[in-house]
C-alpha positions in Angstrom: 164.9 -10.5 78.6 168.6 -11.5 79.9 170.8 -9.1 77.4 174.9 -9.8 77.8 176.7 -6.6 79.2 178.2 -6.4 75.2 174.9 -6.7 73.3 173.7 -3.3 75.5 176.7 -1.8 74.6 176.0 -2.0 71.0 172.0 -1.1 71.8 173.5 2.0 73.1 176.0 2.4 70.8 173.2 2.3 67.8 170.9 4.1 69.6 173.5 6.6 69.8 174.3 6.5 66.4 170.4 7.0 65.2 169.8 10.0 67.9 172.8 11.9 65.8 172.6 10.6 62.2 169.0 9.6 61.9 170.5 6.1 61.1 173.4 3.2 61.4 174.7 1.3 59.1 177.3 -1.5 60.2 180.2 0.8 59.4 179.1 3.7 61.5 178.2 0.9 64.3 181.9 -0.6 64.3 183.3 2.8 64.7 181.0 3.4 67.7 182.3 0.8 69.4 185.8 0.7 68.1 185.6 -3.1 66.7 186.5 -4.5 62.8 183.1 -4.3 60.5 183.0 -8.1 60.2 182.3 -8.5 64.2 179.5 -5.8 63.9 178.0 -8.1 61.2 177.8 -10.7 63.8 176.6 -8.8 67.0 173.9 -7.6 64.7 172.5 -10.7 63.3 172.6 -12.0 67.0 171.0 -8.7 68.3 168.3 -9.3 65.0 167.9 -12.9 66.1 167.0 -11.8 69.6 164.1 -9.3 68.1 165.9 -6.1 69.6 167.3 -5.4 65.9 166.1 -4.9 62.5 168.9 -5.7 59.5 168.8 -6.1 55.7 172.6 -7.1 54.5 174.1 -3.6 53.2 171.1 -1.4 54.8 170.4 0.4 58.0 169.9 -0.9 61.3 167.2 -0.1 63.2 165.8 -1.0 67.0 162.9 -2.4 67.5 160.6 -1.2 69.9 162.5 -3.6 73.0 165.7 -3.2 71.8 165.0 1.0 71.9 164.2 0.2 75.7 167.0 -1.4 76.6 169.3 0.9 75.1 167.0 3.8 76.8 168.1 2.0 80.1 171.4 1.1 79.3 171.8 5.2 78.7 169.6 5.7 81.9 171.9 3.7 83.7 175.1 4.9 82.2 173.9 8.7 82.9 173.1 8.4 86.5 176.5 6.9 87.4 178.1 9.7 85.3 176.8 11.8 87.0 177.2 10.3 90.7 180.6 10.0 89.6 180.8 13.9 88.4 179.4 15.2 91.8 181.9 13.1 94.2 184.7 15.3 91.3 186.0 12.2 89.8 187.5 13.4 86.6 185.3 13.3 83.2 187.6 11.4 81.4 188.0 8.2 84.1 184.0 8.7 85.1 182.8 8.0 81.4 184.6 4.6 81.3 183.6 3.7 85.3 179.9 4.6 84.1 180.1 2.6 81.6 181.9 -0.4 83.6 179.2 0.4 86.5 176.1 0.4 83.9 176.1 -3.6 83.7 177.1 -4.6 87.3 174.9 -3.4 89.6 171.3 -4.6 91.2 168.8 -2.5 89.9 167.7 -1.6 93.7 171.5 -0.4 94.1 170.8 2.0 90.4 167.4 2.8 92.1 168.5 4.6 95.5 171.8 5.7 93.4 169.5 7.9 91.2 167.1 8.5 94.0 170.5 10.2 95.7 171.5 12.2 93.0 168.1 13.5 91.8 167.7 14.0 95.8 171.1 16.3 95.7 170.7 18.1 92.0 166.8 19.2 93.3 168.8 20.9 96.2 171.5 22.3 94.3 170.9 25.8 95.4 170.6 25.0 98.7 173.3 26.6 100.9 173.5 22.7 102.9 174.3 21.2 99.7 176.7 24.3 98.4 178.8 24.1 101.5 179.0 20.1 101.5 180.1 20.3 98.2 182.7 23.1 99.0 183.8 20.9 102.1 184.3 17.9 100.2 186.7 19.7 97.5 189.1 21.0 100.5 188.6 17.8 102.0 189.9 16.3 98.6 192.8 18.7 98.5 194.1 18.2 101.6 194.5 14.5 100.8 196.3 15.2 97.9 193.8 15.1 95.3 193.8 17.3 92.5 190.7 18.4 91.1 
C-alpha cells in the first residue's frame, strides 16, 4: 500500500498518542502534529477511507491492524535514523527533525544496511575498536570546529 509521507506521519502520530493515553481522539491527534482540529477531521476520514483507521464522529480513533504496521515502520524507520544520527553526535534536537525528514525518503535497501550498521556498531559497543573510533571521531569533530 502506497501511504503519502503526511498520512504516516499521523499513523505515527496516533500510534503515539494510543501507546501513552490508551486512546486518540481528533483533539489529542491535532496537537500531535501541531495542525487546526478541522484538518485532523479530514486526514482521518481519508486515513478511514484507506482502511488504516477506524472513526466514529466525536469518538476515538483507532488503527486497524495495517495501519498499526505502518505506523510500527514509520517509528522503525524514524528510530534507526535517530539513532544513526545520535552516534555520528549530531545534536538531539536537529537529529529528531532529520529522522523524521529521513523516515519517508529513502529506499528501503538504503534503511536496511543503515540499521544493519548501527545494530552492527551498538552489538560492539563495549568493544575497545568501537570505543576508540568513537573517541577519535569526537576530537576529530573538535578540531574542525564542532561543538559537541
Amino acid at each position: 500500500m502506497n501511504v503519502s509521507s503526511r498520512a504516516e506521519d499521523y499513523l505515527k502520530g496516533i500510534h503515539e498518542i494510543i501507546r501513552r493515553k490508551g486512546y486518540a481522539r481528533i483533539k489529542d491527534i491535532a496537537n500531535e502534529l501541531n495542525v487546526k482540529p478541522s484538518t485532523a477531521v479530514d486526514m482521518v476520514r481519508r486515513l478511514a477511507r484507506s482502511g488504516l483507521v477506524v472513526y466514529e464522529k466525536r469518538g476515538a480513533v483507532t488503527l486497524t491492524p495495517k495501519g498499526g504496521e505502518v505506523a510500527e515502520a514509520v517509528k522503525r524507520r524514524h528510530d534507526i535514523f535517530l539513532k544513526f544520527l545520535e552516534l555520528i553526535m549530531v545534536p538531539r534536537q536537529i537529529a529528531l527533525k532529520d529522522a523524521h525528514i529521513l523516515e519517508h525518503h529513502l529506499d528501503p535497501k538504503t534503511i536496511l544496511q543503515l540499521s544493519r550498521f548501527v545494530d552492527f556498531l551498538n552489538e560492539r559497543k563495549a568493544s575497545d575498536l568501537v570505543n576508540e573510533l568513537v573517541s577519535q571521531f569526537k576530537e576529530y569533530c573538535k578540531s574542525k570546529g564542532v561543538r559537541l
